[in-house]
The first five atom37 places (N, CA, C, CB, O) and aatype in JSON, in Angstrom:
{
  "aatype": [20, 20, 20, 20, 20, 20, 20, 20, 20, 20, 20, 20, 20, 20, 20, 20, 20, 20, 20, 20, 20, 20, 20, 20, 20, 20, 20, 20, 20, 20, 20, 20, 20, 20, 20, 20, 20, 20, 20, 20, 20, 20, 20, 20, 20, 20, 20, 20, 20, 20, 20, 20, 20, 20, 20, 20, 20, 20, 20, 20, 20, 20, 20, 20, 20, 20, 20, 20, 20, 20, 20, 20, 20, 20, 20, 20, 20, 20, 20, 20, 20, 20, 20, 20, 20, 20, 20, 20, 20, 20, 20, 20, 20],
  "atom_mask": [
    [1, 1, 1, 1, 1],
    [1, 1, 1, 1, 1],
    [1, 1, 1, 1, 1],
    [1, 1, 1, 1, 1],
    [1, 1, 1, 1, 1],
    [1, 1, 1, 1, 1],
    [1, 1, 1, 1, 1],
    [1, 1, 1, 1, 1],
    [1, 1, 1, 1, 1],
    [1, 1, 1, 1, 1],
    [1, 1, 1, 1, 1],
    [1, 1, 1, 1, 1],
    [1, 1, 1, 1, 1],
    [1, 1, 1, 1, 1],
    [1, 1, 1, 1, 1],
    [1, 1, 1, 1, 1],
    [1, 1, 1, 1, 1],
    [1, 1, 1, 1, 1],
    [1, 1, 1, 1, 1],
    [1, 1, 1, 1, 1],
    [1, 1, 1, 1, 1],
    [1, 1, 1, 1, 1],
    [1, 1, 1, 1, 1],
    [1, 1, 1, 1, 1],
    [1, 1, 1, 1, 1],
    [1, 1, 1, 1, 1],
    [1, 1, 1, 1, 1],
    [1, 1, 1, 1, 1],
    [1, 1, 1, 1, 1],
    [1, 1, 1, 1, 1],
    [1, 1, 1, 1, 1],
    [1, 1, 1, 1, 1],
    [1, 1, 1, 1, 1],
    [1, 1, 1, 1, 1],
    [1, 1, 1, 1, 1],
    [1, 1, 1, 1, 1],
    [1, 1, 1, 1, 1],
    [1, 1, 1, 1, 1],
    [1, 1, 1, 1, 1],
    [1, 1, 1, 1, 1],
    [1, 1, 1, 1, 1],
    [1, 1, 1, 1, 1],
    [1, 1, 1, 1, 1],
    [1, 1, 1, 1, 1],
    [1, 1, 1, 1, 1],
    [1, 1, 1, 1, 1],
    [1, 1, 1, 1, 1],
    [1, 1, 1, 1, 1],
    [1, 1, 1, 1, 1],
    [1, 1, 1, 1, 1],
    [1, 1, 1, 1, 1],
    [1, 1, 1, 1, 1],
    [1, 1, 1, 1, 1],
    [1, 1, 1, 1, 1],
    [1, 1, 1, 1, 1],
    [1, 1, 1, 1, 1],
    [1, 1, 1, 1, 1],
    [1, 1, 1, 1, 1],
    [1, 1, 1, 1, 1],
    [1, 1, 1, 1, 1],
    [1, 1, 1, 1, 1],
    [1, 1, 1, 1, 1],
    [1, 1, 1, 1, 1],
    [1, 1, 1, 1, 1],
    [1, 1, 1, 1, 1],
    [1, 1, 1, 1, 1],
    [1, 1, 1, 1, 1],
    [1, 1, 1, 1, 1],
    [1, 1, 1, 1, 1],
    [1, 1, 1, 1, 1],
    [1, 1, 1, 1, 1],
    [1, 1, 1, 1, 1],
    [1, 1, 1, 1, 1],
    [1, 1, 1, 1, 1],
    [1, 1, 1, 1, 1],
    [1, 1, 1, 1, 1],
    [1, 1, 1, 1, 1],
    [1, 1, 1, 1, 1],
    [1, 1, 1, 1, 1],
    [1, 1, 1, 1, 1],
    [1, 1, 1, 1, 1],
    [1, 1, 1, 1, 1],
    [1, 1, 1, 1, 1],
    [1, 1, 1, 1, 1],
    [1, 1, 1, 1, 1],
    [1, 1, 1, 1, 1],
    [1, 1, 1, 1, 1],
    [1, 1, 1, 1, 1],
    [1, 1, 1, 1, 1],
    [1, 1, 1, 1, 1],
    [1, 1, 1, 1, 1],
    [1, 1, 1, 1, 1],
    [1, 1, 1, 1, 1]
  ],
  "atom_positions": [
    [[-70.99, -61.73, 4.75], [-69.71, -61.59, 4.08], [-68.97, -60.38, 4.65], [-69.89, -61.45, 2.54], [-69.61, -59.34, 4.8]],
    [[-67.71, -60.43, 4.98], [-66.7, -59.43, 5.52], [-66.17, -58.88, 5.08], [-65.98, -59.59, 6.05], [-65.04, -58.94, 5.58]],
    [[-66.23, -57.96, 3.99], [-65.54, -57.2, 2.74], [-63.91, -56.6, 3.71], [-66.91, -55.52, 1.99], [-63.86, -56.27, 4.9]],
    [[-63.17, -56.62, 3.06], [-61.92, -56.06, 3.74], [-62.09, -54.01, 3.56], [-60.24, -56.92, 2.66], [-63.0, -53.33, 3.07]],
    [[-60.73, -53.61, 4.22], [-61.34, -52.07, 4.18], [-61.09, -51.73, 2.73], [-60.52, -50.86, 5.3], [-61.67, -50.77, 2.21]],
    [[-60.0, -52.69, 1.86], [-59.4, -52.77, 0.53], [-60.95, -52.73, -0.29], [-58.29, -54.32, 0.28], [-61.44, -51.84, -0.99]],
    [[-61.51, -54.12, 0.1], [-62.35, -54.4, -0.87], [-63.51, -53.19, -1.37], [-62.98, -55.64, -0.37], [-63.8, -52.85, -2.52]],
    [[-64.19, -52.58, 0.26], [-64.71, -51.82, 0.07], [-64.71, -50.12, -0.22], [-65.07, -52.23, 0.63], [-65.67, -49.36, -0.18]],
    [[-63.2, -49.82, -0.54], [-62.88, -48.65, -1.04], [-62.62, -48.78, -2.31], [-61.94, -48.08, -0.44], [-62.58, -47.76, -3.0]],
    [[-62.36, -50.21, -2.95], [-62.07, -50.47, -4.36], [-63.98, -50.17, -4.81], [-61.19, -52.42, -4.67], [-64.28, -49.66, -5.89]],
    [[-64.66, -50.44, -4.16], [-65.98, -51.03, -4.61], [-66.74, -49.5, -4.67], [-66.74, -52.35, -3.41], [-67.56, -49.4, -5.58]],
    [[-66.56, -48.19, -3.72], [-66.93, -47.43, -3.55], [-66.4, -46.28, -4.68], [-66.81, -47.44, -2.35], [-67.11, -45.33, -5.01]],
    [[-65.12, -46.49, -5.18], [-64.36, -45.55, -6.03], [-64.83, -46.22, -7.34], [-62.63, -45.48, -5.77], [-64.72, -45.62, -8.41]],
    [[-65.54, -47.85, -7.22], [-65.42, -47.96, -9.03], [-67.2, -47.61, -8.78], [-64.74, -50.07, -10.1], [-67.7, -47.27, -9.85]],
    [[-67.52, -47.62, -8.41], [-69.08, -46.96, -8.47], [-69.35, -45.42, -8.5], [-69.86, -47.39, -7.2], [-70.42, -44.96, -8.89]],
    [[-68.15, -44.56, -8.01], [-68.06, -43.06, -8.58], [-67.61, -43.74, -10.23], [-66.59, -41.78, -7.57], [-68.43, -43.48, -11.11]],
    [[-66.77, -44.3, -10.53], [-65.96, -44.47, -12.15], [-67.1, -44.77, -12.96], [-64.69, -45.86, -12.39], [-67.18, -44.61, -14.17]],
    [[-68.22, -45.33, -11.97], [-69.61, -46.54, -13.11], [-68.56, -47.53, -14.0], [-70.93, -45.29, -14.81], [-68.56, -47.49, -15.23]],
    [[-67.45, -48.64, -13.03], [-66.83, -49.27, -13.75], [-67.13, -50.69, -12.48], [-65.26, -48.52, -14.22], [-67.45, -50.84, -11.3]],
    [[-66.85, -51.31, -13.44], [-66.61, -53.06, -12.1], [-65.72, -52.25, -11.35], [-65.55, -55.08, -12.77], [-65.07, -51.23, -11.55]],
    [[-65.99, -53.38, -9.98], [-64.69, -52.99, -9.26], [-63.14, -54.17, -9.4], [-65.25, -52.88, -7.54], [-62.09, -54.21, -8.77]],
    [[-63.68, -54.98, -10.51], [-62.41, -55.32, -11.03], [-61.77, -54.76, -12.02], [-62.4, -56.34, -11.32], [-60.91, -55.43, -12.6]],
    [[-61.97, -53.79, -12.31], [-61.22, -52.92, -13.5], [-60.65, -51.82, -12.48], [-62.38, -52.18, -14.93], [-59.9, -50.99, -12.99]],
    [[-60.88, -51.73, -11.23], [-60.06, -51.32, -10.76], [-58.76, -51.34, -9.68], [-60.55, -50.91, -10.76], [-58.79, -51.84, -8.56]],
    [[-57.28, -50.45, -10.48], [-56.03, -51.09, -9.41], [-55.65, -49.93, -9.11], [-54.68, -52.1, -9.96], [-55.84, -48.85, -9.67]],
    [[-54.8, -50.36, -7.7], [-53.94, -49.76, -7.05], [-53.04, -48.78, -7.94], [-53.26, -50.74, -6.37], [-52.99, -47.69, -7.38]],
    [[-52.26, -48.79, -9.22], [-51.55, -47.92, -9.44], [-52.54, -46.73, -10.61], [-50.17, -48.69, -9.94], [-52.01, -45.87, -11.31]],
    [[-53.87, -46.97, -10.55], [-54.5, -45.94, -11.04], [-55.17, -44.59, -10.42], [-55.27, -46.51, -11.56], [-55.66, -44.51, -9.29]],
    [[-55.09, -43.57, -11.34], [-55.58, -42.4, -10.23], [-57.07, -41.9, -11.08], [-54.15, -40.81, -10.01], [-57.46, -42.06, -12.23]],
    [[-57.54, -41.34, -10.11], [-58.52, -40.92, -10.28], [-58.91, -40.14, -11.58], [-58.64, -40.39, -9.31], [-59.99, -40.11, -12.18]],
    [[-57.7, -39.5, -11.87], [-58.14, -38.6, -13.36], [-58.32, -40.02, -14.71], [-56.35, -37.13, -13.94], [-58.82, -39.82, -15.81]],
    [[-57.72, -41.47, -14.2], [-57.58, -42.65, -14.98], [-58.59, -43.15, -14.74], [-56.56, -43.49, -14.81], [-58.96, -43.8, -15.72]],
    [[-59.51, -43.19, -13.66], [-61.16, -43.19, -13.66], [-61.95, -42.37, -14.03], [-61.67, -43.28, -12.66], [-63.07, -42.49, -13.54]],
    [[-61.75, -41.35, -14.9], [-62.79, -39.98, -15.0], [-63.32, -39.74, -13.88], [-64.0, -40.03, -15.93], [-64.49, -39.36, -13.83]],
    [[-62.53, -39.91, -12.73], [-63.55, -39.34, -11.16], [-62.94, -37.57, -11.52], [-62.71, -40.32, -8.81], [-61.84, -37.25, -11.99]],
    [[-63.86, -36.84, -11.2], [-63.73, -35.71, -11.24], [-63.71, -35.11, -9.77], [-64.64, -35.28, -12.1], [-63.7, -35.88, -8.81]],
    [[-63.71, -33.85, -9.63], [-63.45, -33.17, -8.2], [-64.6, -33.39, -7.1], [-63.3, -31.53, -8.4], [-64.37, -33.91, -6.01]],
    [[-65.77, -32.99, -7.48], [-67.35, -33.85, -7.31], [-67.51, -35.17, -6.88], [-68.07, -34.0, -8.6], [-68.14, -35.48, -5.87]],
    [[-66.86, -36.07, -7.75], [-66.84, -37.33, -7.92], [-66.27, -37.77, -6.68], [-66.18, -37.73, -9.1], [-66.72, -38.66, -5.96]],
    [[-65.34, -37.13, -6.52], [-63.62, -37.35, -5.46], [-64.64, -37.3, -3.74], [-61.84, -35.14, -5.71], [-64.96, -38.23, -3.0]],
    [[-64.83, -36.12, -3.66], [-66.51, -36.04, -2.55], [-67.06, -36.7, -2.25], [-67.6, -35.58, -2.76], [-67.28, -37.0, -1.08]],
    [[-67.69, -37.4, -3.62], [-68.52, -37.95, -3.36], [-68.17, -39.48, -2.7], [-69.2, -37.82, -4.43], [-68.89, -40.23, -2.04]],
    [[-66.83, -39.61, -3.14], [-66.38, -41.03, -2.94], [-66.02, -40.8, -1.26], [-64.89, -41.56, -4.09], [-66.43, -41.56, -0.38]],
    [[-65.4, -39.91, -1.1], [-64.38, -39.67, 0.36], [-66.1, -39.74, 1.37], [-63.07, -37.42, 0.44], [-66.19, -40.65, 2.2]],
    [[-66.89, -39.13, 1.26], [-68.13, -39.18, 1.91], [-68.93, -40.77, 2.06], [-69.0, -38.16, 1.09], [-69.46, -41.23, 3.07]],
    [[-68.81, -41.4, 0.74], [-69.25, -42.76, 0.69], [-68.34, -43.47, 1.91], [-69.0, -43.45, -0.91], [-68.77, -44.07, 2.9]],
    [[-67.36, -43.29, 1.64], [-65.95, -44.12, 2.52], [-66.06, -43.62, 3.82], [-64.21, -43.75, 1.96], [-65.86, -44.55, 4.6]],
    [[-66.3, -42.52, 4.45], [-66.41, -42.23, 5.65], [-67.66, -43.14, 6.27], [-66.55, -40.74, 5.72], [-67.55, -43.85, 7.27]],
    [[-69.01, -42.98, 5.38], [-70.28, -43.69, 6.13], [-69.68, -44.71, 6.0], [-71.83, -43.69, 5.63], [-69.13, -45.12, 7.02]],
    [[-69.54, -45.44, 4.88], [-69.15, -47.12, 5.09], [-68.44, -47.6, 6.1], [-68.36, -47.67, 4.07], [-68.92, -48.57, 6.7]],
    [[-66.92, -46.96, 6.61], [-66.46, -47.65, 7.52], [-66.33, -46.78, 8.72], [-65.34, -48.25, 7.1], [-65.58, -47.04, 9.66]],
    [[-67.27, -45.55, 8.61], [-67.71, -44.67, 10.22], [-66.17, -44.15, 10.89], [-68.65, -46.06, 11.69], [-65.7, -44.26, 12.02]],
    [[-65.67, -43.55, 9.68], [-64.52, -43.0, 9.56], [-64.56, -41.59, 9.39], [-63.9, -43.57, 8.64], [-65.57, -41.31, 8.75]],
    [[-63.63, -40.18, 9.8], [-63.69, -39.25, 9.4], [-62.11, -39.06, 8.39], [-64.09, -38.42, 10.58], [-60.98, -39.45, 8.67]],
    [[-62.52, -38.41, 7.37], [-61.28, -38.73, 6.39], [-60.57, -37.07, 6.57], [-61.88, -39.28, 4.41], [-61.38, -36.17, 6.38]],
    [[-59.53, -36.75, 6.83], [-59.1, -35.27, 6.88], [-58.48, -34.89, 5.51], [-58.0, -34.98, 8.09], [-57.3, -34.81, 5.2]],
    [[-59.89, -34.61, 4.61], [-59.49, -33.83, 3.18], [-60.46, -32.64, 3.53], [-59.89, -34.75, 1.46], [-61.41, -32.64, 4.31]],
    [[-59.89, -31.48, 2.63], [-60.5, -30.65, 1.99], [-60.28, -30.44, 1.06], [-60.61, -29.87, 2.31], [-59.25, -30.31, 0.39]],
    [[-61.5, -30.38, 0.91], [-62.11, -30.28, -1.25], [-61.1, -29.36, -1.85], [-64.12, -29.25, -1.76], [-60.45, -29.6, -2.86]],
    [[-61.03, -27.99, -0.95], [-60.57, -26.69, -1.42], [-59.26, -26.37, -1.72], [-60.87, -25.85, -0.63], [-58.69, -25.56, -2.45]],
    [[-58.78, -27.76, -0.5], [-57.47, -27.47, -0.96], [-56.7, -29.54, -0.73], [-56.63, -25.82, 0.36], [-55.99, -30.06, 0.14]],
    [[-57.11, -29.89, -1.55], [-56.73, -31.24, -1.1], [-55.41, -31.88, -0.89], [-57.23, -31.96, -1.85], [-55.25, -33.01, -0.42]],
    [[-54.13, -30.78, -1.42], [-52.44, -31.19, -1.67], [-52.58, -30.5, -0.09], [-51.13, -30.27, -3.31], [-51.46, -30.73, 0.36]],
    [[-53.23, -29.87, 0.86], [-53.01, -29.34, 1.89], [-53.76, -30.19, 2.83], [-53.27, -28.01, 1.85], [-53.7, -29.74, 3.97]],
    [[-54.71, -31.68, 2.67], [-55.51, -31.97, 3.39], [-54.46, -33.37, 4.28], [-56.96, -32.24, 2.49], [-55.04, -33.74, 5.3]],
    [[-53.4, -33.94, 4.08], [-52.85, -34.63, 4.13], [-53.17, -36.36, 3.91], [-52.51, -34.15, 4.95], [-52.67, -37.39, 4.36]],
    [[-54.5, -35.96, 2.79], [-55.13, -37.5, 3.17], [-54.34, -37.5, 1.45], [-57.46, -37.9, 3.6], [-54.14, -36.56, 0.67]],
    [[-53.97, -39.26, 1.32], [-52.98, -38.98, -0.35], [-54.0, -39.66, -1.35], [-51.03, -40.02, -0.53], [-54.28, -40.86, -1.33]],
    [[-54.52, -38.75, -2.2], [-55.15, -39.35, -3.42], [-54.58, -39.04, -4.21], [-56.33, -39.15, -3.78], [-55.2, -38.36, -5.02]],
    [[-53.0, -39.29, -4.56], [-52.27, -39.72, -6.01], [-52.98, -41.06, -6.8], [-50.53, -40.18, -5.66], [-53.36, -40.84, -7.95]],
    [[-53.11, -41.95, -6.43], [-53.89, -43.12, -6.89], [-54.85, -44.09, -6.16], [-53.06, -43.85, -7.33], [-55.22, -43.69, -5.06]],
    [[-55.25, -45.13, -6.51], [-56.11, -45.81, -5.9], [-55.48, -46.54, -4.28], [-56.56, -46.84, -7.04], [-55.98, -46.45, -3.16]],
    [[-54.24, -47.22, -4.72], [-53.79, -47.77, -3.82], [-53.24, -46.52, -2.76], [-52.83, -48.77, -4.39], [-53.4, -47.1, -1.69]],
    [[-52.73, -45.28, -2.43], [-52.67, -44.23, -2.15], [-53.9, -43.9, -1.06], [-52.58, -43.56, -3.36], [-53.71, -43.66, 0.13]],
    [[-54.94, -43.93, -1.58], [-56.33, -44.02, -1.27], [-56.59, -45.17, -0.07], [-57.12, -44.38, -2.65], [-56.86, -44.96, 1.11]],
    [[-56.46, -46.14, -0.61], [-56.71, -47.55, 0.11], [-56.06, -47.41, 1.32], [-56.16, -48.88, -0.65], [-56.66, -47.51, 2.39]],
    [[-54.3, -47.1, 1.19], [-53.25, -47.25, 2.21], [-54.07, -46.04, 3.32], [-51.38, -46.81, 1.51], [-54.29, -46.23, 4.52]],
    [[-54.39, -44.96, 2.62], [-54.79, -43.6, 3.77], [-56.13, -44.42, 4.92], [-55.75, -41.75, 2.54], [-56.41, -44.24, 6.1]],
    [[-56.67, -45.28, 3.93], [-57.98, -45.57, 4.54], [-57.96, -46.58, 5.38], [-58.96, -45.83, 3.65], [-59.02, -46.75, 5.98]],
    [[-56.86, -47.53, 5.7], [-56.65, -48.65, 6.08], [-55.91, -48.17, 7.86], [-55.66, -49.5, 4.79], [-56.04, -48.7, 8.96]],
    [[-54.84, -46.46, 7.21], [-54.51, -46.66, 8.48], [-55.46, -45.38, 9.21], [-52.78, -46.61, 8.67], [-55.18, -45.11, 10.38]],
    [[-56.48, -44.67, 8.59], [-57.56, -44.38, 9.23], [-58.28, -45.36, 10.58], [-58.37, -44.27, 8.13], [-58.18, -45.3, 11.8]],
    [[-58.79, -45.98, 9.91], [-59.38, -47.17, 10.61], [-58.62, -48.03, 11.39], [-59.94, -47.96, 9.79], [-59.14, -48.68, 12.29]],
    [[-57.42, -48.08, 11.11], [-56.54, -48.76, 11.98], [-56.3, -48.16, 13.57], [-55.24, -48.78, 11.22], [-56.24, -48.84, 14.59]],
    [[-56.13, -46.3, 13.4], [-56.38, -45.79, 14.36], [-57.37, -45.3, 15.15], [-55.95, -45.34, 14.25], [-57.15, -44.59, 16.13]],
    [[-59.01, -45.82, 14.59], [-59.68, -45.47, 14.9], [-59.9, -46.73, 15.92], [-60.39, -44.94, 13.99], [-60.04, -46.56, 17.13]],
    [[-59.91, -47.71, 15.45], [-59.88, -49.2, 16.73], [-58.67, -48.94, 17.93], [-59.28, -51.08, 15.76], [-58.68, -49.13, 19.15]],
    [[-57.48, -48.31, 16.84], [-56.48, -48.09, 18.29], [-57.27, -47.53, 19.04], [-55.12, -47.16, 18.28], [-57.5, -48.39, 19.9]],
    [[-57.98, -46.42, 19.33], [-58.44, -45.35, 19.72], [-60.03, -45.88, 21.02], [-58.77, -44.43, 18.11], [-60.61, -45.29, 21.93]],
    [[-60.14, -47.05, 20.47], [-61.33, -47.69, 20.92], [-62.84, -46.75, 20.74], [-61.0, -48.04, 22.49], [-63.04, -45.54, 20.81]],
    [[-63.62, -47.76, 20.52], [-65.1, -47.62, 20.25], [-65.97, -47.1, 21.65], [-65.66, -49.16, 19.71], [-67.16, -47.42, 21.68]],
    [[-65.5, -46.43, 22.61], [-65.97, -46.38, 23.69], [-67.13, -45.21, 23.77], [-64.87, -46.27, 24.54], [-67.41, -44.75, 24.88]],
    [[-67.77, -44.75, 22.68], [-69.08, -44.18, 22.24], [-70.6, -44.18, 22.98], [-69.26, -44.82, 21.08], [-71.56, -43.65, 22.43]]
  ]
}
């Protein structure tokens, strides 16, 4: 099965929430999941191994990291064109 990059950032953020990942949408934010600052880590770290991505947040200062976690879909969009430029970029490893 081919999870999309959608499916599997929805699936990774509702498992920080301990919620289905159908209870979770695009116009919710993280403080609307009880993901906490920890939580937020823990998810951005899940999402990097899963799709072998490096995400440019810092914890310390995250309104300065330019990656956008206002909400879920926010999240999704950052992660989609992550990976989008990482294939631009080619796999030549």
């Amino acid at each position: 099965m081919s999870d999309t990059v959608r499916d599997r950032v929805i699936a990774i953020i509702a498992e920080q929430a301990v919620l289905d990942p159908a209870e979770v949408h695009d116009g919710m934010t993280l403080a609307d999941l009880g993901i906490d600052s920890l939580g937020l880590v823990e998810a951005i770290f899940a999402i990097e191994e899963a799709l072998d991505i490096s995400v440019p947040f810092n914890a310390n200062e995250p309104e300065k990291s330019g990656f956008d976690i206002s909400s879920v879909g926010a999240i999704i969009a950052a992660v989609e064109g992550l990976v989008a430029e990482q294939k631009e970029g080619g796999d030549s490893g």
